[in-house]
C-alpha angles and dihedrals in degrees: 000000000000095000089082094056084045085045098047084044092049090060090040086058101039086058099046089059092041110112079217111069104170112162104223128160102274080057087050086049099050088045087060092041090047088051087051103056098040089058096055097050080053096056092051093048087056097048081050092056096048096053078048089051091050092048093250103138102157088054088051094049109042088049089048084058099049100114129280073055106222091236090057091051092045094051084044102058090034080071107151094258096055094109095048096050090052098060089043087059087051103046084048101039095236114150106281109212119220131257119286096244085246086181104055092054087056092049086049095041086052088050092047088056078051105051090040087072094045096053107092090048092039082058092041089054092046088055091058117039076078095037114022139088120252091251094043084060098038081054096054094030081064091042084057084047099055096053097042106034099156089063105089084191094088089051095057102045084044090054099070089047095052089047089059084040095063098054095052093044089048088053086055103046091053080049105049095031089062092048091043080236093180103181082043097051094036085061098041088057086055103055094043086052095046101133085208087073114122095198113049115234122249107259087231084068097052109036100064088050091053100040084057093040084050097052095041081041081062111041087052090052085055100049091044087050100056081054092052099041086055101049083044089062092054096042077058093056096057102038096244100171096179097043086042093057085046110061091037082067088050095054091048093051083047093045086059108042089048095033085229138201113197118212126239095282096047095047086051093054078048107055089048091052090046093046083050095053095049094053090047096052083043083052089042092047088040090054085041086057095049091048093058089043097050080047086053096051090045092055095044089049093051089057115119101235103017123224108228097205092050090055090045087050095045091042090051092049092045086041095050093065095068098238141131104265102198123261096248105052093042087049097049085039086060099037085066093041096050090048095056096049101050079047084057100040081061109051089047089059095045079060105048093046098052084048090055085044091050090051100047079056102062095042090052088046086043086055103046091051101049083042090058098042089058091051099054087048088059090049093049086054097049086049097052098050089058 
């Protein structure tokens, strides 16, 4: 069937590209055809949105995919000369169609792919609702939801369910509360707490289950504790660090669930294992420490060229943490060390030995003037007495 909107399209668009447009009345014919049709499709796409906007997907769907399928007619009529065949309509007043609704066939493209994922549970849900069970179909219709959480529709159809639900659960907590019925209970508080509900419990449901499950939660906490505690103290004898740290975490989840208080022997098992926690992390961050500072001396002795102060600074800090620095680095530490102080022994003693040269120098220069000043006093003299 959609042939004849391809067909009715193809001589739309021979024409459009013609060099002879001459309107006649076959063109004014297709321009009424072409209205038509666009505003069918129109009219279906509207009827589409409003079963979307009613939550009503399935209704959308199923009437988008009637043949001729609405995406097949929208792709049709888009065709690449639209636009040119619309202001040709215009120029020579033939009747101008309306806009395919583009964006109503994404939105239901988008619900199709929707509605795709839902389809094996969708078909799982319509089975039921004559076979099944009102909790069979409460458990798919929340799997639905889940899937599919900005369709109110679900909720609604889960809410008179629930509301059967309830007065059969309520039947089965007095029931189960009065028995101590603990797996019951346990399920019961489940199912009340299911974040899926669409229909929240009454809190006089709920309150009497918790307040059992809370007590039973505790005393087996406390059972459990005594268990752990002891298993702490031996972990502590022999110095199990891992096992210690462990069971330590399983106290402190304990602690919680129960909302526990140890006795005096168990506190006493605690603050040793505490104690023993603490020293360990203090040990962990002072290793951390030495590595960074290992990692500091390596880099200042693979300086070129290296800056003696800033080893010395870097072998002081690593020194400092009293423990074994490995051979490789300390030996190539004091090879440069070494080297720079017999450097600087050197130079001290080139020093020393121009200033003792200096020195010989003006003493030599002092002597022989003094030398020669008393020689010419003895020549004056000599002079003189002639």
């Amino acid at each position: 069937m959609i042939s004849e909107y391809q067909q009715l399209v193809a001589r739309i668009r021979e024409f459009t590209r013609s060099s002879e447009q001459e309107i006649s009345p076959a063109v004014e014919e297709l321009a009424e055809r072409y209205v038509d049709v666009c505003e069918e499709v129109n009219q279906r796409l509207e009827k589409c949105a409003d079963f979307l906007d009613k939550g009503m997907r399935s209704e959308a769907v199923y009437e988008a995919q009637l043949s001729p399928s609405l995406f097949e007619l929208a792709e049709v009529l888009n065709f690449d000369e639209a636009e040119d065949w619309h202001n040709l309509c215009k120029q020579n007043d033939l009747p101008v169609s309306p806009a395919v609704q583009t964006d109503v066939v994404e939105r239901l493209q988008a619900e199709c792919d929707t509605e795709e994922l839902l389809s094996p549970l969708l078909q799982q849900y319509r089975r039921l609702v004559h076979e099944g069970t009102p909790q069979e179909r409460i458990s798919v219709l929340r799997q639905i939801r889940d899937k599919d959480p900005d369709n109110s529709v679900w909720a609604e159809n889960l809410r008179p369910l629930e509301e059967q639900q309830l007065e059969e659960l309520a039947v089965d907590a007095e029931k189960a509360l009065a028995e101590k019925d603990l797996p019951k209970l346990r399920y019961l508080y489940d199912e009340l707490k299911d974040h899926r509900r669409a229909l929240a419990p009454p809190d006089e449901m709920v309150k009497p289950i918790e307040r059992v499950l809370g007590e039973v939660s505790a005393q087996e906490a406390a059972e459990k504790a005594q268990g752990v505690v002891a298993e702490l103290d031996t972990a502590l004898l022999n110095e199990d660090d891992e096992n210690i740290e462990n069971l330590l975490q399983q106290w402190e989840g304990l602690q919680q669930q129960g909302n526990l208080t140890p006795d005096q022997n168990m506190q006493e098992v605690l603050d040793r294992a505490y104690a023993h926690r603490e020293k360990k992390q203090k040990e962990k961050e002072q290793e951390q420490k030495f590595q960074e500072a290992k990692d500091q001396l390596w880099n200042a002795v693979s300086e070129d060229p290296p800056d003696p102060a800033e080893i010395r600074r870097c072998w002081e800090q690593a020194a400092a943490f009293d423990r074994q620095i490995p051979d490789s680095l300390r030996t190539q530490a004091q090879k440069i060390l070494d080297s720079i102080d017999r450097q600087e022994k050197m130079r001290r003693l080139l020093i020393g030995a121009g200033s003792g040269a200096f020195a010989l120098l003006i003493l030599v220069l002092g002597g022989y003037y003094f030398y020669s000043k008393k020689q010419a006093e003895k020549r004056d003299a000599v002079l003189a007495e002639v």
